[in-house]
C-alpha positions as CSV (number, residue, x, y, z in Angstrom):
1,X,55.9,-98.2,75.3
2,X,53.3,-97.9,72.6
3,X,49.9,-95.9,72.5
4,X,47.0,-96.8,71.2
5,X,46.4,-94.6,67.9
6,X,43.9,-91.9,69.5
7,X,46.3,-91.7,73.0
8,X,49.1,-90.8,70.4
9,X,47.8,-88.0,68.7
10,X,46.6,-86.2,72.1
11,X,50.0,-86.7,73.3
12,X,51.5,-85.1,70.7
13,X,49.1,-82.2,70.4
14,X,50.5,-81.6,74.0
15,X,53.8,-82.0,73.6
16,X,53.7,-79.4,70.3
17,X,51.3,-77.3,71.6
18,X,52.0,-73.8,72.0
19,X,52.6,-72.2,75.5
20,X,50.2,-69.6,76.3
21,X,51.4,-66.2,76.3
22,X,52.1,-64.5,79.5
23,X,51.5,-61.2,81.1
24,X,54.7,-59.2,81.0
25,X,55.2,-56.8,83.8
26,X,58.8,-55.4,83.8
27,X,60.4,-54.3,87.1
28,X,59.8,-50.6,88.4
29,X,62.8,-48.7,87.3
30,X,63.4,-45.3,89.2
31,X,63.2,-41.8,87.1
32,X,62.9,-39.0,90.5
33,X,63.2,-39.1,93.4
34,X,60.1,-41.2,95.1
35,X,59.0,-42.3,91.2
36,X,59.2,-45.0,89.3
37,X,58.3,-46.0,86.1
38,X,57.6,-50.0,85.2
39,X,55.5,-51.1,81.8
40,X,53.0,-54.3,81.1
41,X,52.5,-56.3,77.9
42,X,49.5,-58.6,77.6
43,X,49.1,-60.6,74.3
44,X,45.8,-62.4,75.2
45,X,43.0,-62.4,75.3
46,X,43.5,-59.1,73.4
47,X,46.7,-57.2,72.6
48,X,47.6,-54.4,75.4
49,X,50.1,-52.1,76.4
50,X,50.2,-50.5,79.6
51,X,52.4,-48.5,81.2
52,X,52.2,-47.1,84.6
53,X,54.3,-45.0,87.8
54,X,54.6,-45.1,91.1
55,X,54.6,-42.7,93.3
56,X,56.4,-42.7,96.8
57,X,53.5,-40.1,98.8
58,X,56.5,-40.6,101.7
59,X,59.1,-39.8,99.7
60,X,60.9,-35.7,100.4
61,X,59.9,-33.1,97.8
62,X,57.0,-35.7,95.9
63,X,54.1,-33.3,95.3
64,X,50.6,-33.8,93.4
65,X,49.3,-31.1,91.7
66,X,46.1,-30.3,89.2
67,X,45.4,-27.9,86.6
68,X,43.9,-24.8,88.1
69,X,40.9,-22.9,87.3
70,X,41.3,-20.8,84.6
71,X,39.5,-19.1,81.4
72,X,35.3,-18.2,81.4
73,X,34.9,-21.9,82.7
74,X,36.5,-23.9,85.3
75,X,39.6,-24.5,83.2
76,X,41.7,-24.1,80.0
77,X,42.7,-27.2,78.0
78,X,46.1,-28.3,77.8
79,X,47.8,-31.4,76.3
80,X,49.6,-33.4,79.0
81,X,52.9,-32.5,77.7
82,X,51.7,-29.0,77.6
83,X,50.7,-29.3,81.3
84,X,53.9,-30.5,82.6
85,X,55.5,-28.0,81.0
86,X,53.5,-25.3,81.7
87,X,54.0,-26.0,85.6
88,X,57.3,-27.6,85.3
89,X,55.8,-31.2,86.7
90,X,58.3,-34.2,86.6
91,X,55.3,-36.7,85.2
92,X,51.4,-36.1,84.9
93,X,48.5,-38.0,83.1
94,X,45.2,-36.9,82.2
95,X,42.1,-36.9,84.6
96,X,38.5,-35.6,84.7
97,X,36.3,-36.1,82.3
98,X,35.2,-32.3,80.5
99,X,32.7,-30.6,78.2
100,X,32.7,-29.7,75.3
101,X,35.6,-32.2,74.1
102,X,37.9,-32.1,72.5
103,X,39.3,-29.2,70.6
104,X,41.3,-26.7,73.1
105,X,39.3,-24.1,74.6
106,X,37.6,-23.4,78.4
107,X,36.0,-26.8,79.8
108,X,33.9,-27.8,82.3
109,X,35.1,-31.1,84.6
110,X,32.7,-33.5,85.5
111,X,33.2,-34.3,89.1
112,X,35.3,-33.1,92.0
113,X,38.6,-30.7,90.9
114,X,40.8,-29.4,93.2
115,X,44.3,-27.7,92.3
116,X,46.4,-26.1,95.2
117,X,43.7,-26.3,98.0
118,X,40.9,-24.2,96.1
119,X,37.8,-26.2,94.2
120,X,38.0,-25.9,90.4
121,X,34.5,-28.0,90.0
122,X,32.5,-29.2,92.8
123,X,31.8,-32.7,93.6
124,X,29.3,-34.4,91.7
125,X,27.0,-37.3,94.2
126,X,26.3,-39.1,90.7
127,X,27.1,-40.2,87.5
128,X,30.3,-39.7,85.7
129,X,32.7,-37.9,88.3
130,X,30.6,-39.1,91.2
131,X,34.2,-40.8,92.4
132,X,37.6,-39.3,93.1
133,X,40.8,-39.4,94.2
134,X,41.6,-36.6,97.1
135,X,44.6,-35.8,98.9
136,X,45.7,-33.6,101.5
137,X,48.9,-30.9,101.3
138,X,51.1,-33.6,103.1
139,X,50.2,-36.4,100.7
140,X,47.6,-38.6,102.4
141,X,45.6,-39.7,99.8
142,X,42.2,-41.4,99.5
143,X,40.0,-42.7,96.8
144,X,36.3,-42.7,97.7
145,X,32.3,-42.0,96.2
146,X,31.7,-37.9,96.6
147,X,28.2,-38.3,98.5
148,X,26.1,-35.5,99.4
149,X,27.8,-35.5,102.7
150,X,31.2,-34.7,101.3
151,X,33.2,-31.9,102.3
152,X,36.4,-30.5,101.1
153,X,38.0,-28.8,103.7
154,X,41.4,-30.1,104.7
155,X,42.0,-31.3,100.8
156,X,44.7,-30.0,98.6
157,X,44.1,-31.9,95.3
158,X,41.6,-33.8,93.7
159,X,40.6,-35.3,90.7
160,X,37.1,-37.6,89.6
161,X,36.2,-40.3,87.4
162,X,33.5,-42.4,87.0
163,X,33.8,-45.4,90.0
164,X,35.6,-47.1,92.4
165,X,36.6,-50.2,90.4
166,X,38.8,-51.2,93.2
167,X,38.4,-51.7,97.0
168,X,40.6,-53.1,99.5
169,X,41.7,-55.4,96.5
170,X,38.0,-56.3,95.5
171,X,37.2,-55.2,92.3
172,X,34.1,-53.6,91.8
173,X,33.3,-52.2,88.2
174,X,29.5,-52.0,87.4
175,X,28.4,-54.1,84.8
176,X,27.4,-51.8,81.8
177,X,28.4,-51.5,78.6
178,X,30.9,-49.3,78.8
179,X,32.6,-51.0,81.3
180,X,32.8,-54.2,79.5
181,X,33.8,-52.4,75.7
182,X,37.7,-51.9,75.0
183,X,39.2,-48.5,75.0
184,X,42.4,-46.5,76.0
185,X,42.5,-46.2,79.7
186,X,43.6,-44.1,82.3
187,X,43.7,-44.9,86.0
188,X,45.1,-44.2,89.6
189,X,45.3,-46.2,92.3
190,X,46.6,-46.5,95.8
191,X,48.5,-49.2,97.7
192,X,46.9,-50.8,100.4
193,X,48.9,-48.7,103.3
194,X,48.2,-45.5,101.4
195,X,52.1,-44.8,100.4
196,X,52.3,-45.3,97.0
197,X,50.2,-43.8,94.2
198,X,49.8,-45.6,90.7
199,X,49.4,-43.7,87.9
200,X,48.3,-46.1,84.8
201,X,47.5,-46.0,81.2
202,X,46.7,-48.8,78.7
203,X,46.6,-47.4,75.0
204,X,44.1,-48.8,72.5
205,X,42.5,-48.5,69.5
206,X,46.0,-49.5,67.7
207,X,45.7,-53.0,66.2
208,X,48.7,-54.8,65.9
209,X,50.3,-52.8,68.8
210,X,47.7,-52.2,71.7
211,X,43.7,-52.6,71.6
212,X,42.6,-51.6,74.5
213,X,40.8,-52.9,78.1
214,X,37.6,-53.1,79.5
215,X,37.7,-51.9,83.0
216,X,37.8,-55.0,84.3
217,X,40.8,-55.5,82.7
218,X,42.3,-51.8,84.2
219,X,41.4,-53.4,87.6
220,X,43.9,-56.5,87.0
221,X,46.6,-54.4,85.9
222,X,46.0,-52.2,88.5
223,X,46.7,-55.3,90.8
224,X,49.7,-56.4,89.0
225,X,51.7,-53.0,89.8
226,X,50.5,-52.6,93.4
227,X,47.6,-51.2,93.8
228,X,44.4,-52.2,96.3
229,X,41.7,-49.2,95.6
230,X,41.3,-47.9,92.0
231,X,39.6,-45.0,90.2
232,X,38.6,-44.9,86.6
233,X,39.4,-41.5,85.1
234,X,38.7,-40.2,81.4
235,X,40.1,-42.6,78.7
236,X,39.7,-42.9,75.0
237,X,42.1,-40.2,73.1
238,X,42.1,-38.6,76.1
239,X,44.6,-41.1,77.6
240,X,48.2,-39.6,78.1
241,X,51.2,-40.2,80.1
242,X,54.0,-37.4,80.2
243,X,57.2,-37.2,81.9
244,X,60.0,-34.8,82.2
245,X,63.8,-35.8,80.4
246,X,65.9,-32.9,80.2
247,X,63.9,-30.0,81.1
248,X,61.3,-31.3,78.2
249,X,58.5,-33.2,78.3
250,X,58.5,-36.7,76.7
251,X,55.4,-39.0,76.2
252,X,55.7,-42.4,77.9
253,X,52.5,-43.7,76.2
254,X,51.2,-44.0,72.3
255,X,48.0,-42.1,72.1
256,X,45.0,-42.6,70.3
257,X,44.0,-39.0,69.3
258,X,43.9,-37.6,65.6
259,X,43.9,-34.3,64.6
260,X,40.5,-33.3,64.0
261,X,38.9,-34.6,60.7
262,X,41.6,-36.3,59.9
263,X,41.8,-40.3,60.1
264,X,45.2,-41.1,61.3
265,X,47.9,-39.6,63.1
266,X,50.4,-37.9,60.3
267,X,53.2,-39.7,60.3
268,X,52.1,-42.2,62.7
269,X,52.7,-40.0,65.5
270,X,50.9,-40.3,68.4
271,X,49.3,-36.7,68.9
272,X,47.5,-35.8,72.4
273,X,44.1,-34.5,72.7
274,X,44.0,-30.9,74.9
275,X,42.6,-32.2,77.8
276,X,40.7,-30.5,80.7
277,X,42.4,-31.5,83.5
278,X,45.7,-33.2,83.8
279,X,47.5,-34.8,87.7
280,X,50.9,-34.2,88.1
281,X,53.9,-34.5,89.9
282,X,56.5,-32.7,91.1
283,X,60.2,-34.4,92.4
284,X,63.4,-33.9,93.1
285,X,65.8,-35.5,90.4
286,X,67.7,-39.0,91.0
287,X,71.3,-38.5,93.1
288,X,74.3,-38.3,90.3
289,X,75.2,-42.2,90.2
290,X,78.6,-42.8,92.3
């Protein structure tokens, strides 16, 4: 069969024409019991890596936990690493956002904080913190706007970022600058029976490895590992996710933070910022294989 000169060259820019590159989301793999951990590559529109961990709420000896008050503030900075560590958590990320930032020292959280039933920083009815995640001692978790109305009683932990981006599986991110601009992110969301919490971060500000998203872009990865409501929490170098190997903590993610006044990490190390507040979770270790 023969084409006519212009039919031939469309059908071989189609035939040689590269395939777009897909989203990679690899398969939850299980570190604890009740936890898994699963990672996402994106190469378009802009280059991302996220990773992110699920959460069975169900699942025997799974607890949440958040840093508690401490210092002349309403808390005491600590790295993630440091955090787990310190309270001998299985994984945690960072959380609220904090003032001043972001040298170590005694912080003030932005938002509803709550850490082992008692309020660290009250609920905020606007602005950045105006939104949280809130559970209760047994696990039964919520993400919802902190109105004037809200009350704390019967809450265990909590911790507040700056909306809703996700409801029911309609996203819902506000259409503002910041929103739209890419930047290490950190998230949480909850499936749509409540079970399982997600606990995501997509690093940025790495070109060549990972950019960063906008939050619209946080609310499709938040989709893609499970989730139906979502929270934006504190992002930039703030972003970190830790988890225990051996007693030890281990980051999971690359982080954006420097060392202050310097330009790059040394080494090209990823080095966390002392953050605020930090999540957490604690579980029981995986069975000995058979």
């Amino acid at each position: 069969m023969r084409f006519p000169g212009a039919l031939r060259a469309i059908a071989c820019l189609v035939a040689f024409a590269p395939l777009r590159a897909q989203v990679k989301v690899e398969p939850w793999v299980p570190a604890y019991q009740g936890v898994e951990l699963a990672s996402g590559e994106a190469p378009e529109p802009r280059r991302q890596k996220a990773f992110a961990v699920r959460v069975d709420l169900r699942a025997p000896g799974v607890r949440l936990f958040a840093t508690p008050h401490a210092g002349s503030k309403e808390t005491t900075s600590e790295t993630t690493g440091e955090f787990l560590a310190h309270h001998r958590l299985q994984v945690a990320i960072n959380a609220n956002f904090y003032d001043p930032c972001c040298t170590p020292g005694d912080k003030d959280l932005l938002g509803l904080a709550m850490s082992g039933g008692q309020v660290v920083s009250p609920a905020a009815t606007h602005g950045i913190g105006q939104a949280a995640l809130v559970a209760t001692r047994d696990n039964f978790a919520t993400i919802l706007k902190t109105g004037p109305d809200f009350r704390t009683s019967g809450l265990w932990t909590a911790v507040a970022g700056t909306e809703v981006i996700l409801a029911d599986g309609v996203r819902s991110v506000a259409p503002i600058p910041f929103n739209k601009a890419t930047h290490p992110r950190t998230a949480v969301g909850l499936s749509r029976d409540g079970r399982y919490l997600i606990l995501l971060v997509i690093d940025g500000r790495q070109a060549g490895y990972s950019v960063g998203a906008t939050l619209d872009e946080v609310v499709d990865w938040l989709l893609r590992f499970g989730a139906a409501d979502g929270l934006n929490l504190d992002g930039g170098g703030s972003t970190a996710l830790v988890r225990e190997v051996e007693g030890q903590p281990r980051l999971v993610n690359h982080p954006s933070g420097v060392a202050l006044g310097s330009t790059s990490n040394a080494g090209g190390e990823p080095q966390q910022r002392s953050n605020g507040n930090n999540l957490g979770v604690f579980a029981r270790p995986l069975p000995p294989a058979a």
